[in-house]
FIKEBA-508778 format. One record per residue: residue in three letters; x, y, z of N, C-alpha, C in turn. Coordinates in Angstrom, 2 decimals. Atoms other than C-alpha are relative to their C-alpha. Last residue first. Layout:
<rs>
    r      n_u      n_v      n_w     ca_u     ca_v     ca_w      c_u      c_v      c_w
  Ala        X        Y        Z        X        Y        Z        X        Y        Z
...
</rs>
This chain:
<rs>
    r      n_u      n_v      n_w     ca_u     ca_v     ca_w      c_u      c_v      c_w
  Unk    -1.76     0.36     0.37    16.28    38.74    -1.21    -0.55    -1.39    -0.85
  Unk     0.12    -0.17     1.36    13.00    40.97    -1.15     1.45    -0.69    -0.10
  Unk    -1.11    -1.39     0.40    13.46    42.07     2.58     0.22    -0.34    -1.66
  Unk     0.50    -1.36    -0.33    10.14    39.85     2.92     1.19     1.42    -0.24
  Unk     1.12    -0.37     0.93    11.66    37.03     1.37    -0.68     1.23     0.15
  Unk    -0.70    -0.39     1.50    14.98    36.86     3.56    -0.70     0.60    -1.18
  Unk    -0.61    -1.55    -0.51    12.50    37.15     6.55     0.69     0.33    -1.12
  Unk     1.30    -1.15    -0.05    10.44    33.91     5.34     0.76     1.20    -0.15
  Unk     0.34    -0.50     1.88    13.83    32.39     4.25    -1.12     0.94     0.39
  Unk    -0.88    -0.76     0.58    15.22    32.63     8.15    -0.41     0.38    -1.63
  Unk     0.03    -1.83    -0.60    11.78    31.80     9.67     1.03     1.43    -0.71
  Unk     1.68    -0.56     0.00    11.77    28.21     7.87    -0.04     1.79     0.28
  Unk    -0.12     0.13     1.76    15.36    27.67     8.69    -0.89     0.83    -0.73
  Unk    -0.88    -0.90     0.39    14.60    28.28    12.27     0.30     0.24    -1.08
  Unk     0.59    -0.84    -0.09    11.93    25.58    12.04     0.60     1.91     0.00
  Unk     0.55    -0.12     1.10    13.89    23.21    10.57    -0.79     1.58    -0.01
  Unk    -0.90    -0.24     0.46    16.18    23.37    13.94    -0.84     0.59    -1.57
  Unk    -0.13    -0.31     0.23    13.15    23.41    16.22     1.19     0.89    -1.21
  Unk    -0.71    -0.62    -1.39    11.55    20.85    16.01     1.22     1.12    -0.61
  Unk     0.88    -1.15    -0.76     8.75    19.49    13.57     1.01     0.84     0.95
  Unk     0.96    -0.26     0.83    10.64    17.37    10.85    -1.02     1.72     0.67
  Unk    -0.48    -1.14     0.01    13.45    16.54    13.05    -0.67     1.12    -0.71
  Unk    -1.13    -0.51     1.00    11.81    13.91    14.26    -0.28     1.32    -0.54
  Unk    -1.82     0.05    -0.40     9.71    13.05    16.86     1.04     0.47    -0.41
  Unk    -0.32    -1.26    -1.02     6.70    14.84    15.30     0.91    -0.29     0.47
  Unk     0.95    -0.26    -1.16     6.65    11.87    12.58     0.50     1.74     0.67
  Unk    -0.21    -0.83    -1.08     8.46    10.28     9.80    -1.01     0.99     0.26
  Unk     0.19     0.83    -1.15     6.93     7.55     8.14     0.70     0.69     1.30
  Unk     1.86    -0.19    -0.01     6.50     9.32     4.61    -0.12    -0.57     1.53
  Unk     0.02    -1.53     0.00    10.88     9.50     4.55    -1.92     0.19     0.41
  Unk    -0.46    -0.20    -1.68    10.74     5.31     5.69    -0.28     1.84    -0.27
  Unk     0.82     0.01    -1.34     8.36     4.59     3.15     0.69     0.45     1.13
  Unk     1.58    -0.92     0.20    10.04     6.27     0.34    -0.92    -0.26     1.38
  Unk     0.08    -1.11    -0.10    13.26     4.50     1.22    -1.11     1.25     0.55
  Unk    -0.15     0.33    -1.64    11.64     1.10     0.86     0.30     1.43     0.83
  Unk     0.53    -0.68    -0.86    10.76     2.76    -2.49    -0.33    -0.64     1.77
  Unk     0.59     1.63     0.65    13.83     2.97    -3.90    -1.54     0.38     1.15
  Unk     0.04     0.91    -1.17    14.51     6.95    -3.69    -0.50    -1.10     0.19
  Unk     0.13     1.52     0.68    15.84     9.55    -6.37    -0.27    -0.94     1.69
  Unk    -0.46     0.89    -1.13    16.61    13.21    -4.60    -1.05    -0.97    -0.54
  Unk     0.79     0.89    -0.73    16.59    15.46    -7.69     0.86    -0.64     0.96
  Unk    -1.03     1.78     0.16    18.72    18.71    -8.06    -1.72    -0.89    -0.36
  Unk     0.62     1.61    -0.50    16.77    22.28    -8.66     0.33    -1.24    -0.43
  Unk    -0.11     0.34    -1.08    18.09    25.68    -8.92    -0.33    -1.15     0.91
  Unk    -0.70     0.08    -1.16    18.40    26.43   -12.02     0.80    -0.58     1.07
  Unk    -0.72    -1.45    -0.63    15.32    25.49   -13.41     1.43    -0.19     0.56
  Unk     0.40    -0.08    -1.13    15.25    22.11   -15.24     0.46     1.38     0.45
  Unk     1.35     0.31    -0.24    15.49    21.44   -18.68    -0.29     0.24     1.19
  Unk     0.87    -1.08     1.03    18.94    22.72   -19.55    -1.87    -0.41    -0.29
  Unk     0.52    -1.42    -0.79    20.10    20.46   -16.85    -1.01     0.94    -0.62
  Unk     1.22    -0.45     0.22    20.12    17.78   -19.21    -0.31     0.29     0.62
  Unk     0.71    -0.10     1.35    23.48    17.65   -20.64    -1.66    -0.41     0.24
  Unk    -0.02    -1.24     1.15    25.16    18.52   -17.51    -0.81    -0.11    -1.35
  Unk    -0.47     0.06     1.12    24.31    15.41   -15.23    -0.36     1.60    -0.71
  Unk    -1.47    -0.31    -0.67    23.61    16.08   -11.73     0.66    -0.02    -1.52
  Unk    -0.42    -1.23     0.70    20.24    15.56   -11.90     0.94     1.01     0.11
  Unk    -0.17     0.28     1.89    20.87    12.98    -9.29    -0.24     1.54    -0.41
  Unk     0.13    -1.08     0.50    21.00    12.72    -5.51     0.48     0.23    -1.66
  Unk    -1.28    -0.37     0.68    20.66     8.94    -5.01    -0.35     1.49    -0.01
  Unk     0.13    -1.49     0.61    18.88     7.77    -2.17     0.79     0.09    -1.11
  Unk    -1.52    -0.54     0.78    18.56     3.49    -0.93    -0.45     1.84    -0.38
  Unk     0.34    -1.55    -0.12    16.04     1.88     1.56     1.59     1.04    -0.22
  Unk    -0.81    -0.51    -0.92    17.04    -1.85     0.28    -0.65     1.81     0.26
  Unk     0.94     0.25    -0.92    14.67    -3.26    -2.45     0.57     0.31     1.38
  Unk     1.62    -0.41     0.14    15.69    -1.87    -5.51    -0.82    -0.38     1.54
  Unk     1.13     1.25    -0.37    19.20    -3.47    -4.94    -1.03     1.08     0.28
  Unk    -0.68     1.38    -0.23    22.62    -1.64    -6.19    -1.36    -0.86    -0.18
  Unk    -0.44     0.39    -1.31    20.81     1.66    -7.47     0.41    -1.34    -0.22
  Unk    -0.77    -0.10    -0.72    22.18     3.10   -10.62     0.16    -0.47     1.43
  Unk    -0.84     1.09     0.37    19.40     1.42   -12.93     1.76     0.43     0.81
  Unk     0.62     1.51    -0.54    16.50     3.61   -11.77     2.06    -0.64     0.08
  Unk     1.31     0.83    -0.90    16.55     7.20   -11.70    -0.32    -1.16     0.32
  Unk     0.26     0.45    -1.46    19.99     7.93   -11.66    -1.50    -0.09     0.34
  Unk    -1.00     1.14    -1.09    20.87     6.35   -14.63    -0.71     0.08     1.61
  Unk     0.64     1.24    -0.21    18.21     8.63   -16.56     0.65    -1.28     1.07
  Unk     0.83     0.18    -0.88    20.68    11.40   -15.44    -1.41    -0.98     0.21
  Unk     0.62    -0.73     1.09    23.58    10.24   -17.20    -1.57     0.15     0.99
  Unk     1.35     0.74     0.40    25.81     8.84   -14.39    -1.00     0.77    -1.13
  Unk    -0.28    -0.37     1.53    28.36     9.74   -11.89    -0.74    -0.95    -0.97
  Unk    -0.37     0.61     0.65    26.53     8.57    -8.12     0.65     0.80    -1.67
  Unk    -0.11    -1.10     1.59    25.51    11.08    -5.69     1.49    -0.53    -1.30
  Unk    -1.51     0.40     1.03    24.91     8.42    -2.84    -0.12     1.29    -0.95
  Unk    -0.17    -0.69     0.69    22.77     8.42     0.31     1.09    -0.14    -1.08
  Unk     1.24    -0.38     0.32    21.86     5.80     2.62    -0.33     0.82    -1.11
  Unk     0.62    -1.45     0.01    25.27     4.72     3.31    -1.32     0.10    -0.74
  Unk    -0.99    -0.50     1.09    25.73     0.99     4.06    -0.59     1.37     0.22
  Unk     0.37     1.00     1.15    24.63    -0.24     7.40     0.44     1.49    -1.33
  Unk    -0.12     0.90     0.57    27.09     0.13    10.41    -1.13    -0.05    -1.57
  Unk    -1.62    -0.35     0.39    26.72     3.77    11.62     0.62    -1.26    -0.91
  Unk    -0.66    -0.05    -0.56    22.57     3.01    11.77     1.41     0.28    -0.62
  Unk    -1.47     0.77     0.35    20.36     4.40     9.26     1.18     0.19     1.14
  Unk     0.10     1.54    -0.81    16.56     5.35    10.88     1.64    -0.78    -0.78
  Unk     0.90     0.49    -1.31    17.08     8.91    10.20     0.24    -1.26     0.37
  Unk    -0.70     0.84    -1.14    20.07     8.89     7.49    -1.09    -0.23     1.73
  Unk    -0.01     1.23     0.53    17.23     9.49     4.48     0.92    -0.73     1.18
  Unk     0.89     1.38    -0.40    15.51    12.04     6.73     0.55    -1.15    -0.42
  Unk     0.15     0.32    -0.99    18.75    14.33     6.66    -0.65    -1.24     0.38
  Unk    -1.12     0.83    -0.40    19.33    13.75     3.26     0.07    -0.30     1.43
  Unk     0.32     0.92     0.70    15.53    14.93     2.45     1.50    -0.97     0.54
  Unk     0.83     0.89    -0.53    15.88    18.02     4.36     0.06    -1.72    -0.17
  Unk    -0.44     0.00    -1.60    19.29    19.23     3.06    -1.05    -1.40     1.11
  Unk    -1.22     1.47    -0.08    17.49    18.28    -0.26     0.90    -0.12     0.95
  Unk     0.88     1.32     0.00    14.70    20.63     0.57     0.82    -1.38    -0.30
  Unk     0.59    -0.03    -1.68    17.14    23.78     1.86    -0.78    -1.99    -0.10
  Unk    -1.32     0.55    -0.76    19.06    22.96    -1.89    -0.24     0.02     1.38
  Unk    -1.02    -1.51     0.42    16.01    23.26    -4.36     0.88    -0.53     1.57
  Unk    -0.10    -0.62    -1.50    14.10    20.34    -4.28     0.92     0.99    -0.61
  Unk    -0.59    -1.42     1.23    12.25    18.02    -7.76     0.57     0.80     1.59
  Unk     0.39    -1.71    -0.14    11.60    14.99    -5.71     0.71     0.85    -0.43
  Unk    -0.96    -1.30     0.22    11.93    11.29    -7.31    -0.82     1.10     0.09
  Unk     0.92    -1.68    -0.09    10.16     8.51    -6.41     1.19     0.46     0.10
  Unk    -1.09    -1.28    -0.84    11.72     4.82    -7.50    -0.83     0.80     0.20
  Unk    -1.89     0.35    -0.39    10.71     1.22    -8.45     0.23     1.22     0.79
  Unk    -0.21    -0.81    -0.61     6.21     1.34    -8.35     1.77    -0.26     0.33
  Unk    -0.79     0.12     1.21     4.83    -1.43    -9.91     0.77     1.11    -0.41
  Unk    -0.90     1.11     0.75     2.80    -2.54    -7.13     1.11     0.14    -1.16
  Unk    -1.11     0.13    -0.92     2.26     1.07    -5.84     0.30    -1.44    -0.70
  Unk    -0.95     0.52     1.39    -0.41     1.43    -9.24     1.47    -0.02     0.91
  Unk     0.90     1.93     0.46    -3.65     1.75    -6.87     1.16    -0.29    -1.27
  Unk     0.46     1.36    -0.81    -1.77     4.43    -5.01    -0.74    -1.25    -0.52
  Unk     1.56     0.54     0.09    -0.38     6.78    -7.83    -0.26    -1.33     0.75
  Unk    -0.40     1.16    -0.81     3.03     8.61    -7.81    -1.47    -0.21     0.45
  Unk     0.98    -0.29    -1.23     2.33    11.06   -10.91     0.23    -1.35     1.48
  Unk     0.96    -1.22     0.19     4.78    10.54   -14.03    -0.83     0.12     1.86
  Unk    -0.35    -1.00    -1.31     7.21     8.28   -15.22    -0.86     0.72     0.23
  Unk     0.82    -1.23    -0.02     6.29     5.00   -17.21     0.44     0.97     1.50
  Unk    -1.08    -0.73    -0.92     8.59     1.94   -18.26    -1.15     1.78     0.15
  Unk     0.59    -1.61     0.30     5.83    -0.20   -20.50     1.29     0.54     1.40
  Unk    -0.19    -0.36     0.94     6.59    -3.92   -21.78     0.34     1.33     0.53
  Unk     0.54    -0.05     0.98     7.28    -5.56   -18.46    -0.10     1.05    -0.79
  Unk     1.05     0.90    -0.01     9.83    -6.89   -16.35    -1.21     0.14    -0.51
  Unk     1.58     0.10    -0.23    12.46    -4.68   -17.48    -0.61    -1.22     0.35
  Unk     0.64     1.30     0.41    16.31    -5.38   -16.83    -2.13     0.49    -0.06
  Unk     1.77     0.89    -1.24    17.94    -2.29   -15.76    -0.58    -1.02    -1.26
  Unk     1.49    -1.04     0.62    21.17    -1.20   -17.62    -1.26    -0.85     0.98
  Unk     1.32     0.80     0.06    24.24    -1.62   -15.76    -1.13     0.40    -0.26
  Unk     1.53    -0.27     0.58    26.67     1.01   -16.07    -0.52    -1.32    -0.38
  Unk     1.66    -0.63    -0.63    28.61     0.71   -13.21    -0.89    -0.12    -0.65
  Unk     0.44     0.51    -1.71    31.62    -1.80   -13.35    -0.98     0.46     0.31
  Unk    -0.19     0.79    -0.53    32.39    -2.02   -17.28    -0.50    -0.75     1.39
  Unk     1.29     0.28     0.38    30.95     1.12   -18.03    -0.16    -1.48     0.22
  Unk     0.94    -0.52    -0.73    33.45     2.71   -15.41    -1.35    -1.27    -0.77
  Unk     0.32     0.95    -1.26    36.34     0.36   -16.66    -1.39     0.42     1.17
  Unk    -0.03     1.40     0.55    36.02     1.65   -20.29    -0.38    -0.73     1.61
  Unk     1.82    -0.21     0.03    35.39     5.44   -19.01    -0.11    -1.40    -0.10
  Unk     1.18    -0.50    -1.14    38.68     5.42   -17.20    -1.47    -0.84    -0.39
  Unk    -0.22     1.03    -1.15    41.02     3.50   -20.06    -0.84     0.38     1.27
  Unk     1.27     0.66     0.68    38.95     6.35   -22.74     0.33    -1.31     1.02
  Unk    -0.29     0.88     0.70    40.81     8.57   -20.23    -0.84    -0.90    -0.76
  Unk    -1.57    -0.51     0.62    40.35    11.54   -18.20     0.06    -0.56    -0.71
  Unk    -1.02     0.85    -0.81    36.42    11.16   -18.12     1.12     0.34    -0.53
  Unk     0.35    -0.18    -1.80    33.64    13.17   -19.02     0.90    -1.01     0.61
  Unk    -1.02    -0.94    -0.99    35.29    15.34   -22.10    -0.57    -0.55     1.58
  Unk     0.09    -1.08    -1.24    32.51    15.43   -24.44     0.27     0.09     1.18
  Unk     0.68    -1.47     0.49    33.66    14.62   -27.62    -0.69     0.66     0.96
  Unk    -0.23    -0.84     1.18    36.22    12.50   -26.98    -0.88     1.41    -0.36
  Unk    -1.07    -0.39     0.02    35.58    10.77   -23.55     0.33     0.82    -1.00
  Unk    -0.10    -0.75    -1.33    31.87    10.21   -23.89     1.45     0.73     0.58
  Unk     1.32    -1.02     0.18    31.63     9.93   -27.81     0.15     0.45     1.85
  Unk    -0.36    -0.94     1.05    34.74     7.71   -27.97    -1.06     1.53     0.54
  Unk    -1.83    -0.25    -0.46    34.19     5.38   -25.07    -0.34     1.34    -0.57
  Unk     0.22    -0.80    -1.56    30.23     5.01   -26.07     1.43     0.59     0.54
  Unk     0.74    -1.51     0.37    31.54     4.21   -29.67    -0.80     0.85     1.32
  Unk    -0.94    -1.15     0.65    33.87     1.50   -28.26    -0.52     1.42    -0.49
  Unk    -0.48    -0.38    -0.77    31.03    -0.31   -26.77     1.48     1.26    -0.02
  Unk    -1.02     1.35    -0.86    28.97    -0.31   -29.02     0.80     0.96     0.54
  Unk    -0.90    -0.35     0.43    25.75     2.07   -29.50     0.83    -0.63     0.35
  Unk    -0.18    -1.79     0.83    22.44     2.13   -29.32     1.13     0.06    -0.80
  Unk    -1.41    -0.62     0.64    22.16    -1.40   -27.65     0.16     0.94    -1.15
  Unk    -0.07     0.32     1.55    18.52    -1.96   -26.02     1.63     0.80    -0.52
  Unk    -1.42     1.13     0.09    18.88    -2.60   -22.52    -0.39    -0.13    -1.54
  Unk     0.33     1.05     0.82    15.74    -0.52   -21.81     0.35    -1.34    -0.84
  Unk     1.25    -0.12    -0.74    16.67     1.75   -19.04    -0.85    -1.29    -0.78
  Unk    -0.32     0.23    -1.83    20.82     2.24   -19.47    -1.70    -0.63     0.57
  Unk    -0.89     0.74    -0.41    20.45     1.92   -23.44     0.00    -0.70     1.88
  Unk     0.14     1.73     0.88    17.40     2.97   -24.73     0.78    -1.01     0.74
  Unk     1.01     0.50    -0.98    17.95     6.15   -21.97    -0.35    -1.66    -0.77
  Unk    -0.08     0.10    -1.73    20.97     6.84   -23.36    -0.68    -0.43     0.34
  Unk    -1.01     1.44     0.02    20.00     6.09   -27.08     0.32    -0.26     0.95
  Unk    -1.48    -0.36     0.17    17.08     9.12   -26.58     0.83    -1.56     0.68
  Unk    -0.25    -1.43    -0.06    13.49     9.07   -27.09     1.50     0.49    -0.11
  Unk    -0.47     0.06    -0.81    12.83     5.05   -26.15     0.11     2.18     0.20
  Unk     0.11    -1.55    -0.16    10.09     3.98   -28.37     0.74     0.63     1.25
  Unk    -0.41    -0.59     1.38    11.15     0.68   -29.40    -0.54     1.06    -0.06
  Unk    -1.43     0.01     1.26    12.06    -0.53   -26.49     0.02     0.35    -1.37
  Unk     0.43     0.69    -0.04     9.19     1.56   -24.49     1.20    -0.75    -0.35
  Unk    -1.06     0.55     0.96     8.94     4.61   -23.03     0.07    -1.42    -0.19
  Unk     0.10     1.23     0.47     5.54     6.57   -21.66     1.85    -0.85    -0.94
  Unk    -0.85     0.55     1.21     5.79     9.58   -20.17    -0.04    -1.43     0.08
  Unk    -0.74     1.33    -0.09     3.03    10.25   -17.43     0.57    -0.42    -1.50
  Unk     0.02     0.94     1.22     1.08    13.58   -17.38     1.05    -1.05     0.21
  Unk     0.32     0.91    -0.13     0.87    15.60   -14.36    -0.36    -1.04    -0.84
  Unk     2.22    -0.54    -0.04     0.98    19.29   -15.15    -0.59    -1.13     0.27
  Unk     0.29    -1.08    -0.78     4.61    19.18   -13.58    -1.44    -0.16    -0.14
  Unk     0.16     0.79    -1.55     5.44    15.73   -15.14    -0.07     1.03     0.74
  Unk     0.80     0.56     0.31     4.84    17.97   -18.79    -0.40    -1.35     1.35
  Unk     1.49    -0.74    -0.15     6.93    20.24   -17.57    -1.48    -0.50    -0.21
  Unk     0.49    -1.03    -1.67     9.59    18.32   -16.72    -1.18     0.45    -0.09
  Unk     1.41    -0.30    -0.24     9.45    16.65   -20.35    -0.67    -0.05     1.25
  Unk     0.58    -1.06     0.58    12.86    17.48   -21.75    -2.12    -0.02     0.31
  Unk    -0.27    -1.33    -0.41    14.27    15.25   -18.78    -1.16     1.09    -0.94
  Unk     0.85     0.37    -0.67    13.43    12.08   -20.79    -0.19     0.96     0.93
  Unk    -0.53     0.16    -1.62    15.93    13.42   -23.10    -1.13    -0.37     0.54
  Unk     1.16    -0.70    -1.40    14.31    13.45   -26.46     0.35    -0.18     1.34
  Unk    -0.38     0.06    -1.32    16.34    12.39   -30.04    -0.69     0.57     0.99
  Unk    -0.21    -1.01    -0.30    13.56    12.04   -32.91     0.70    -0.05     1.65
  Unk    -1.28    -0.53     0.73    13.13     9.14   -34.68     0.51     1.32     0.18
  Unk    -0.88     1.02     0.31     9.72     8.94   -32.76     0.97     0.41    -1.23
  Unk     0.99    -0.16     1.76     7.72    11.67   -30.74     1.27    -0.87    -0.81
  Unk    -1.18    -0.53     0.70     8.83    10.51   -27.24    -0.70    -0.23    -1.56
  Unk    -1.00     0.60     0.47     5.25     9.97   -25.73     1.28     0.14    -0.70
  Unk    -0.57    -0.66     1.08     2.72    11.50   -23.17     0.83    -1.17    -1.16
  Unk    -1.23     0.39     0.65    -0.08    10.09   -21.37     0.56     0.61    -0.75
  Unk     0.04    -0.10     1.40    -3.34    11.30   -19.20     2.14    -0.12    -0.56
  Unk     0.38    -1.02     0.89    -3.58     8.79   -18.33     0.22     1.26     1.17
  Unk    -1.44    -0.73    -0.43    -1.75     6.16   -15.45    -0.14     1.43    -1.20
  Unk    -0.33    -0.46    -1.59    -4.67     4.04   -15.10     1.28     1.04     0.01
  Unk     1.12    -0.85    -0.65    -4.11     2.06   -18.15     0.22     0.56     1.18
  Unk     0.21    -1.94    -0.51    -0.57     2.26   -19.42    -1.52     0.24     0.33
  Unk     0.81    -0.50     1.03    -0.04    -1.69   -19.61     0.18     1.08     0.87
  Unk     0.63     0.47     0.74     2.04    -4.39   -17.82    -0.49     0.91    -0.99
  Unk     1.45     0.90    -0.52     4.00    -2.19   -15.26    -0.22    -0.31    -1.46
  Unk    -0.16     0.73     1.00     7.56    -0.60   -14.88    -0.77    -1.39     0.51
  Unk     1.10     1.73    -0.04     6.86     2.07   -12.69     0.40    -0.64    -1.15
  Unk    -0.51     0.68     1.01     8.92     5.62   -12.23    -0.56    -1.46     0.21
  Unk    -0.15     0.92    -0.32     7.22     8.27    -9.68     0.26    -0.76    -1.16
  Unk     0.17     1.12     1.33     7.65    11.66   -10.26     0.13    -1.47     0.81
  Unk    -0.90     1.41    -0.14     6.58    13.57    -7.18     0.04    -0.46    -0.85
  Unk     0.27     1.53    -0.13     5.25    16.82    -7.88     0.95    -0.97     0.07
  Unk    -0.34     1.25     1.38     7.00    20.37    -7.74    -0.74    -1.13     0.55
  Unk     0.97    -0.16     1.05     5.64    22.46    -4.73     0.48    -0.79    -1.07
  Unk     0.10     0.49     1.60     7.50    20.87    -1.81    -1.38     1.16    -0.74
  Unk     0.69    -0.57     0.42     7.00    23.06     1.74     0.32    -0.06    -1.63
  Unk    -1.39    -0.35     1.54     9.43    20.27     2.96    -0.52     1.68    -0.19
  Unk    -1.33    -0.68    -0.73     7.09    20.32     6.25     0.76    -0.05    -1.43
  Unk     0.52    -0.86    -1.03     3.80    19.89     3.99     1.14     0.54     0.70
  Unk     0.20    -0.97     1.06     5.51    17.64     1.46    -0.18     1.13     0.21
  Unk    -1.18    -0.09     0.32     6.36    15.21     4.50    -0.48     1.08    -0.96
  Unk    -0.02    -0.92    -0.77     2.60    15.66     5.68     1.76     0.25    -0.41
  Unk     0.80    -1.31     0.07     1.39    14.44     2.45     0.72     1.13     1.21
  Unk    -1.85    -1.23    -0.03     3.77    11.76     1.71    -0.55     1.38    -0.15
  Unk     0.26    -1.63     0.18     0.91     8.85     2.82     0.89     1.34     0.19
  Unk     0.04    -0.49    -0.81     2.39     5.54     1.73    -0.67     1.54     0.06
  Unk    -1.24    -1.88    -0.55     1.56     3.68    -0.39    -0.56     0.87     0.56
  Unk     0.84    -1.19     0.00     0.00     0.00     0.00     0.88     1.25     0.00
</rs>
């Protein structure tokens, strides 16, 4: 059952929606729908606005939008392996060495395995939690403070880190960068340069399996949520806002 992330949203003081990422049987239930318009490259990114008004992208393997995302989300091969080298090292400079990028794609980039036809991002929807991998919040840098905080709440000193800000194309970090889907994992993502230019500014994501998800929706008045550290915070932007800063 999912969880209720109403009062979390409430102390965040979130306005962006929650994308939620599902890889389910069919696209009923999940209207109204968009789609990568075909033979035509499309960051999965370039349709923020369209997971703002609440629409749900649709990708498929043979409607993917862009070779990145084909690749890391749909395990369809775009491009070999040598021509990923080339193109990421050569022409745009994200590793020292094509010997770097070789042993990165080697050890990280794992593409996700679907279990069925449809990969859909869009609205985080309770009668469609079965099929439900990640939530991702749109935050500006006070709300991802928040968000890292809650993710080490219930993480003792012994279990792995809770948080990661993995290197990665930013489809990566919505799904196919975590280790195990079923562990209460974070990534801070939209971190990648080539599809910032879709997002304001001022706003990361915080990516979260959704064991995760339940533990951030499951904090309470105990926590740090209501007391007074947040709450100082809170007081300091109000005041900043009123002197027009």
């Amino acid at each position: 059952m999912a969880p209720d992330s109403s009062s979390l949203i409430m102390q965040m003081d979130l306005t962006l929606p929650l994308l939620g990422f599902y890889d389910a049987p069919g696209t009923e239930g999940f209207e109204p729908l968009v789609f990568p318009e075909r033979g035509k490259h499309m960051c999965i990114y370039c349709f923020f606005e369209n997971f703002h008004k609440g629409e749900t992208l649709v990708i498929t393997r043979e409607n993917f939008g862009c070779g990145g995302a084909g690749s890391c989300l749909c395990n369809v091969q775009t491009r070999s392996r040598q021509e990923y080298i080339r193109f990421l090292v050569e022409e745009e400079g994200l590793k020292a060495s094509p010997e770097l990028m070789g042993e990165w794609i080697d050890r990280k980039r794992r593409p996700y395995l679907q279990q069925h036809p449809y990969l859909l991002m869009g609205p985080v929807r309770a009668d469609k939690y079965e099929y439900l991998k990640t939530v991702t919040f749109f935050v500006n840098p006070d709300q991802l403070s928040i968000l890292i905080i809650g993710a080490n709440y219930d993480a003792g000193p012994g279990d792995p880190p809770p948080v990661a800000a993995p290197f990665g194309s930013g489809c990566m970090e919505l799904l196919p960068l975590f280790e195990d889907l079923e562990a209460p994992q974070a990534i801070i993502g939209a971190t990648d340069i080539a599809m910032r230019q879709y997002l304001p500014r001022d706003i990361l994501a915080f990516t979260v399996t959704r064991p995760m998800f339940e533990r951030l929706c499951a904090l309470d008045e105990k926590s740090f949520l209501f007391k007074p550290f947040l709450r100082n915070l809170k007081k300091a932007r109000a005041g900043l806002s009123m002197q027009g800063v």
